[in-house]
C-alpha positions in Angstrom: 170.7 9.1 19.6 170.8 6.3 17.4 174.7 4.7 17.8 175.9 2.6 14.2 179.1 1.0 14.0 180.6 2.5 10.2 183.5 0.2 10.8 184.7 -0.7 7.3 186.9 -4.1 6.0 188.9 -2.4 3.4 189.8 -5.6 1.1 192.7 -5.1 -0.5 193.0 -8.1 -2.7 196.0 -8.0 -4.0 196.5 -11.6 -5.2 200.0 -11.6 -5.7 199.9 -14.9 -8.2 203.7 -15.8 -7.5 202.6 -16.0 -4.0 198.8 -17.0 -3.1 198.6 -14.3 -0.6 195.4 -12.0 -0.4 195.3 -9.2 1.7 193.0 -7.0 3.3 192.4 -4.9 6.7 190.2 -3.6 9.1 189.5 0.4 10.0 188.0 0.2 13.2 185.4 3.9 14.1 183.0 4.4 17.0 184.9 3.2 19.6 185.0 -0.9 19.5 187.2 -1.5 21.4 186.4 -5.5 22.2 187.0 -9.1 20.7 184.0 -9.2 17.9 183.3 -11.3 15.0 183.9 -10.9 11.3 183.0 -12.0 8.1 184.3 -12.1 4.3 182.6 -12.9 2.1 184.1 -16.0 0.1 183.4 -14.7 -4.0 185.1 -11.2 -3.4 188.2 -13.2 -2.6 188.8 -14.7 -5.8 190.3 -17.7 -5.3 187.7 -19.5 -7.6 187.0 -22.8 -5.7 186.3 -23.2 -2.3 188.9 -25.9 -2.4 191.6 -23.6 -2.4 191.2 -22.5 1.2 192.4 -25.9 2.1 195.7 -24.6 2.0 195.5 -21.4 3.4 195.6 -19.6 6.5 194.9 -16.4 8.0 197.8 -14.2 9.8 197.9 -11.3 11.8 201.2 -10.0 12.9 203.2 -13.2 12.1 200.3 -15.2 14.2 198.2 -17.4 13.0 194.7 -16.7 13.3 192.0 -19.5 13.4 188.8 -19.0 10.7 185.9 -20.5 10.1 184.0 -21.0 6.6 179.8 -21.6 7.3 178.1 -24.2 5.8 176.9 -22.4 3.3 180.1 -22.2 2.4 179.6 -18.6 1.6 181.3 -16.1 4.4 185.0 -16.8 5.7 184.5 -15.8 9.6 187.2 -15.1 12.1 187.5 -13.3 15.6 189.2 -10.0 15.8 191.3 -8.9 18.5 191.3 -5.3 19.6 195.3 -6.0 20.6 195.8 -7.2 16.8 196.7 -4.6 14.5 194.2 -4.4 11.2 196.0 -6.2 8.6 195.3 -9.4 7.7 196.9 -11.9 5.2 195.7 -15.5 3.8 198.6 -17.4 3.0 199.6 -20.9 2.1 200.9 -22.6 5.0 200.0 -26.1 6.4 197.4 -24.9 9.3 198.6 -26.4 12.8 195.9 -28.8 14.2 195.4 -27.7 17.4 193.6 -25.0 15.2 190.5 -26.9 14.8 187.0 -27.1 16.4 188.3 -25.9 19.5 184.5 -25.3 19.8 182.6 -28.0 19.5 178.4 -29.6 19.8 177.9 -32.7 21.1 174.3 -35.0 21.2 173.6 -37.4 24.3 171.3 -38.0 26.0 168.5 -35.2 24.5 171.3 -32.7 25.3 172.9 -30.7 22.8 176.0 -29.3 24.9 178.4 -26.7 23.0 182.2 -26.6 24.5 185.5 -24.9 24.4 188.3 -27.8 24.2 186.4 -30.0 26.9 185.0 -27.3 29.7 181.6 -27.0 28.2 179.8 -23.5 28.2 175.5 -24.2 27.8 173.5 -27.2 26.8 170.1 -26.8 24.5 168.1 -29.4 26.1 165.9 -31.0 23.2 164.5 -34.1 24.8 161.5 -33.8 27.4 162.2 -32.4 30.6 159.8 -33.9 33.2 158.7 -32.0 36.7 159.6 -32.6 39.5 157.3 -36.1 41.0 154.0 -35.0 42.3 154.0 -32.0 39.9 151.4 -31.6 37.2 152.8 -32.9 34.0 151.6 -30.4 32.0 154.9 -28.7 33.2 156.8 -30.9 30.7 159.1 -29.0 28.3 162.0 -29.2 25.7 163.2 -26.6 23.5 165.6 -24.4 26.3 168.8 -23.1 27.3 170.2 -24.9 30.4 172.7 -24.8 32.3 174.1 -22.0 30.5 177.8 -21.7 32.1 180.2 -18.7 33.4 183.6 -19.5 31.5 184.5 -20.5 34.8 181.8 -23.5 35.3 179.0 -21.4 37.7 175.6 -22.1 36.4 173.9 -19.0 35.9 170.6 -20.3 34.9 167.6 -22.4 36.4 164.9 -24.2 35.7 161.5 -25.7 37.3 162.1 -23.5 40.4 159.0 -24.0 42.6 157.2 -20.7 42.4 157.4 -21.0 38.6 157.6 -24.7 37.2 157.2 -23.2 33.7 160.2 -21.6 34.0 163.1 -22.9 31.8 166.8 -21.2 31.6 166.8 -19.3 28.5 163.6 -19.5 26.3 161.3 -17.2 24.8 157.2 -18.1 24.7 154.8 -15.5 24.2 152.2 -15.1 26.5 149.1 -13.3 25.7 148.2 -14.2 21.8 145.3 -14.5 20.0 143.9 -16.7 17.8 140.8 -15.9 15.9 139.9 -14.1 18.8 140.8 -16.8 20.9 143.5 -16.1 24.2 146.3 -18.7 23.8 148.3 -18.5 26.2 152.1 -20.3 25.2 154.3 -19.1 28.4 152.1 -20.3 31.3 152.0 -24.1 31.0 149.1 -24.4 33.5 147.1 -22.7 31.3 147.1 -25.9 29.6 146.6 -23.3 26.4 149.6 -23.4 24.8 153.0 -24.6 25.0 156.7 -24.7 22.5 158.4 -28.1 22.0 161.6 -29.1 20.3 160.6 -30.7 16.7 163.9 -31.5 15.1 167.2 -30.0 13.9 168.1 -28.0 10.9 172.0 -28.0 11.5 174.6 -28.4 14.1 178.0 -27.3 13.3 181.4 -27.4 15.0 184.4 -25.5 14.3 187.9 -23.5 15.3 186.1 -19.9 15.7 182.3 -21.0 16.8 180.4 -24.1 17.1 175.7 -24.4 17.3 172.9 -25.5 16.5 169.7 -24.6 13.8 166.8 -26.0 16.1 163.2 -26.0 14.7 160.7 -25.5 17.9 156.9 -25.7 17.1 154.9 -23.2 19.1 151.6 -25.6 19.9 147.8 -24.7 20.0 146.9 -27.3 22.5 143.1 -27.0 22.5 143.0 -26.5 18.4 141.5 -29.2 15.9 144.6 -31.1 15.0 145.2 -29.4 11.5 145.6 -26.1 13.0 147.4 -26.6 16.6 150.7 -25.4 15.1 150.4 -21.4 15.3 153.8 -20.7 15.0 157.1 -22.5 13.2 160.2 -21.3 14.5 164.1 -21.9 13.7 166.4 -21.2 16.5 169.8 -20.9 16.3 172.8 -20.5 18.9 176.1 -19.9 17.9 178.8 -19.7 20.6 182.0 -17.9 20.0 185.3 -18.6 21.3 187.0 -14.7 21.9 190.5 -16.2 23.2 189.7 -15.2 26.4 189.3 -17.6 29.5 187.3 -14.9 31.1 184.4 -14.1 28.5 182.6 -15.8 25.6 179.8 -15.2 23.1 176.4 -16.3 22.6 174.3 -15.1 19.3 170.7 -16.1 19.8 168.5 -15.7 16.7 164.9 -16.6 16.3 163.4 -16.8 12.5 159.5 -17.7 12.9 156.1 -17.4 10.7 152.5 -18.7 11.3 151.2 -21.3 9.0 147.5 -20.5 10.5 144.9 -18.7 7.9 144.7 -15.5 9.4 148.1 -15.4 11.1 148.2 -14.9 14.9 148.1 -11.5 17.2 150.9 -10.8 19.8 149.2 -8.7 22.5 150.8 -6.1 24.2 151.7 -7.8 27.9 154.6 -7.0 30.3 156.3 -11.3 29.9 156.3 -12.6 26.0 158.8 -14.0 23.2 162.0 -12.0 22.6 164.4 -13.9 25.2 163.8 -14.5 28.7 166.1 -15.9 31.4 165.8 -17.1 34.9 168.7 -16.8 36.5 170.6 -19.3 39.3 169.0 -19.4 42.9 171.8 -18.3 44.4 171.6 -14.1 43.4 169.2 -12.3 45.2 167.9 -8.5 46.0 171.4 -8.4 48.0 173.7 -10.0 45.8 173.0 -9.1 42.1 172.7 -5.9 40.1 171.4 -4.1 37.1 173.0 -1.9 34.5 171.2 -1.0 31.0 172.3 1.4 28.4 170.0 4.2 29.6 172.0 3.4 33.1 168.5 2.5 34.6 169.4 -0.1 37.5 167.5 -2.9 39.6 165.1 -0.7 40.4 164.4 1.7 38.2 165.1 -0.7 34.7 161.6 -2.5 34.6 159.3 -1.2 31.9 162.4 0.7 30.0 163.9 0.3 26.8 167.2 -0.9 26.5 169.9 -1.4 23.7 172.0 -3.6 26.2 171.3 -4.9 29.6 173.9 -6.6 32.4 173.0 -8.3 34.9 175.9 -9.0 37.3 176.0 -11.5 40.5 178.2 -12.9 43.1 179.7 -16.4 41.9 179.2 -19.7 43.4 182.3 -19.5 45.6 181.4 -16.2 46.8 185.0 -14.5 46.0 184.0 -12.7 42.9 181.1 -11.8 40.6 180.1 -13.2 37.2 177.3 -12.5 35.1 175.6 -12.2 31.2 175.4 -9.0 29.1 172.4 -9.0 26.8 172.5 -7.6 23.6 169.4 -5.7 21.0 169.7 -5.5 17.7 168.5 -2.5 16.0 166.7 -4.4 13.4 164.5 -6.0 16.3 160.9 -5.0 16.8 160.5 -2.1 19.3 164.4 -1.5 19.4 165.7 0.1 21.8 163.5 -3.0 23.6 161.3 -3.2 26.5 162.8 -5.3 29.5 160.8 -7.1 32.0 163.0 -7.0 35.0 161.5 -8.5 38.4 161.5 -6.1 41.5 164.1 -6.3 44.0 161.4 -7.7 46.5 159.8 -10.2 44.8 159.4 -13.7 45.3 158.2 -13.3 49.2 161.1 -10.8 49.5 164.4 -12.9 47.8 164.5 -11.1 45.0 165.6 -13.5 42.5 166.9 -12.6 39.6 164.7 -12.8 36.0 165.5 -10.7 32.7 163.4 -10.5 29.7 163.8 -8.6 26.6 159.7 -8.5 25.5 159.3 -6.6 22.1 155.6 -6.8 22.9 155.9 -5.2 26.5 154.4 -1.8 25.5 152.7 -2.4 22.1 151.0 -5.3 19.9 152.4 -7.2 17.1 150.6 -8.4 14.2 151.8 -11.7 12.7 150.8 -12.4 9.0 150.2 -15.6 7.6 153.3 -17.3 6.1 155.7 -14.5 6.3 158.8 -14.3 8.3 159.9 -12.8 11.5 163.3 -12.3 13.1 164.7 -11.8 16.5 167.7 -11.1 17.1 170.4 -11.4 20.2 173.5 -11.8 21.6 174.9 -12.3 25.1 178.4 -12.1 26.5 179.0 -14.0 29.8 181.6 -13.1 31.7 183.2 -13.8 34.7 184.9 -10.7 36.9 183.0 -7.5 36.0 182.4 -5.2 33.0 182.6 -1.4 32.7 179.2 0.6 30.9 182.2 1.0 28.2 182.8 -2.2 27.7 178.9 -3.3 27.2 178.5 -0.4 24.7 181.5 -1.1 22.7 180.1 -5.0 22.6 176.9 -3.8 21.4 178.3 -1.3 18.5 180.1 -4.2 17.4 176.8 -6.4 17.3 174.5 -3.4 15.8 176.9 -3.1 12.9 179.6 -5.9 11.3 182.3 -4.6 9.7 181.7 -4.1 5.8 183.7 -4.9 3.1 184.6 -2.6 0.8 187.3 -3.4 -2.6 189.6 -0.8 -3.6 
């Protein structure tokens, strides 16, 4: 069974002119029960310049609730609360300035780190990451996830551990490829085949409701005549969301990517590859970290299934609770409900350590054209304490389907 949020924005509009109030609510089906982003779009408000939000601001129940317009300057985004009721009013009021970029992105140092007031929640490293002294160089990287953060300040993820130096927090190579019939391999750097390197930034953006990045990554060729070693240009971005909880936040991870080469590029069908990866902290293990996917597959039995969500759950860094990340598939993605690579429980000369993978390609190839464009898309909610099945699937209807807006 296929589950699809029909949650519906019912925009009311109702411009009373005397006033400068617009109005609209939310009718909430399917069971969402959790914090999850919404968007309006900015023309089907009617308030004819974008100048005129200036001096507006959005309420809920006589509270002021922070938004966010994107840099398109297109959709009006805000956070809603399960506990708020659905009625929502812009009026004009002077906002309060506590209300803005409570999340923000910061440069230094070839680290892009995204915050929440000043505890900071994951970095996107885009300067070059050495290994370790004595290591092979060809285990240099940028372009990664890490540390990203429980909303408490554990790290969750790792990189350059020593029984995988390629290894790198949250990232997303694929593996076995082909290139006019060539194998290129883009995931294991001693290959010395392949390998995907920060180029520059599209976009960062900081704000009162979310705060990220537009990163473009070049997926290198390393043994191809200079004019063809780029086989695939990818923008990444990561938005992170502040859900007025000190206990949970949001992570959208989206991957847009196309192959400039002649004849495009062949994804095969291999169990590692693309989608989004993650190696997670040294410190969970076979005895102290768990499994849970939508299909209720666990450690055990989750490798090699198809998921729409997947939470993995450890004990944190003080060793008197658990944290952990839920990942979520959207339906759009290729092979949805997705393919998981999940390591068994006695890996690693019996550990266990902990690595997830969504891998569209895991039971099937994938075709990339020349020049045309591909989308992945994801989004994790990391979380400290635990959370129900319930919980995870109300995330994920929220992510499969944003509320629509509909004028009466």
């Amino acid at each position: 069974m296929k589950y699809v949020f029909f949650g519906y924005v019912l925009l009311l509009l109702q411009s009373c002119g005397h006033s400068g109030s617009y109005k609209f609510s939310i009718a909430e089906k399917d069971g969402i029960s959790q914090a999850s982003p919404v968007s309006l779009q900015l023309d089907t408000l009617g308030l004819g310049d974008i100048d005129a939000l200036s001096n507006l601001v959005l309420m809920n129940n006589g509270e002021q609730i922070p938004f966010q317009i994107d840099n398109d300057q297109k959709m009006l985004w805000f956070v809603h609360q399960p506990n708020n009721n659905g009625s929502y009013e812009l009026v004009k009021e002077e906002a309060k300035a506590s209300d803005f970029e409570r999340i923000k992105a910061h440069k230094s140092n070839g680290n892009l780190q995204l915050s929440k007031a000043s505890i900071p929640l994951l970095t996107y490293r885009y300067g070059m990451t050495y290994p370790p002294q004595g290591v092979d160089s060809i285990f240099r990287k940028s372009g990664y996830i890490h540390p990203l953060l429980s909303p408490l300040g554990d790290t969750l993820s790792r990189i350059q551990p020593p029984d995988h130096y390629h290894h790198y927090g949250i990232w997303g190579p694929w593996t076995h490829t082909q290139i006019e019939g060539e194998r290129v391999d883009f995931w294991n750097l001693v290959e010395r085949q392949g390998t995907v390197l920060f180029k520059d930034f599209n976009d960062t953006f900081s704000g009162s409701v979310y705060a990220g990045f537009s990163a473009h990554q070049e997926h290198i060729h390393l043994k191809a005549e200079a004019d063809n070693r780029i086989a695939l240009n990818e923008n990444l971005e990561v938005k992170v969301w502040d859900l007025g909880q000190s206990d949970r936040y949001m992570v959208d991870y989206t991957s847009q990517f196309n192959s400039p080469l002649e004849n495009g590029i062949l994804f095969e069908a291999y169990r590692y590859g693309g989608g989004l990866g993650m190696r997670f902290t040294e410190r969970w293990h076979k005895d102290n970290c768990t499994v849970l996917t939508s299909e209720g597959n666990d450690r055990l039995s989750a490798d090699g299934t198809n998921a729409r969500w997947c939470m993995v759950t450890g004990e944190s860094a003080n060793g008197q609770g658990t944290n952990g990340v839920l990942f979520l598939s959207y339906p759009e993605n290729k092979s949805h409900p997705e393919p998981m690579r999940i390591w068994p429980i006695d890996g690693n000369g019996g550990r266990g350590d902990m690595f997830f993978e969504f891998c569209p390609i895991r039971h099937e190839e994938w075709k990339i054209e020349p020049n045309k464009d591909y989308r992945l898309k994801y989004r994790m909610v990391v979380f400290e304490g635990k959370l129900t099945a319930d919980e995870a699937e109300s995330y994920w209807k929220s992510f499969a389907g944003m509320p629509k807006i509909v004028k009466e």
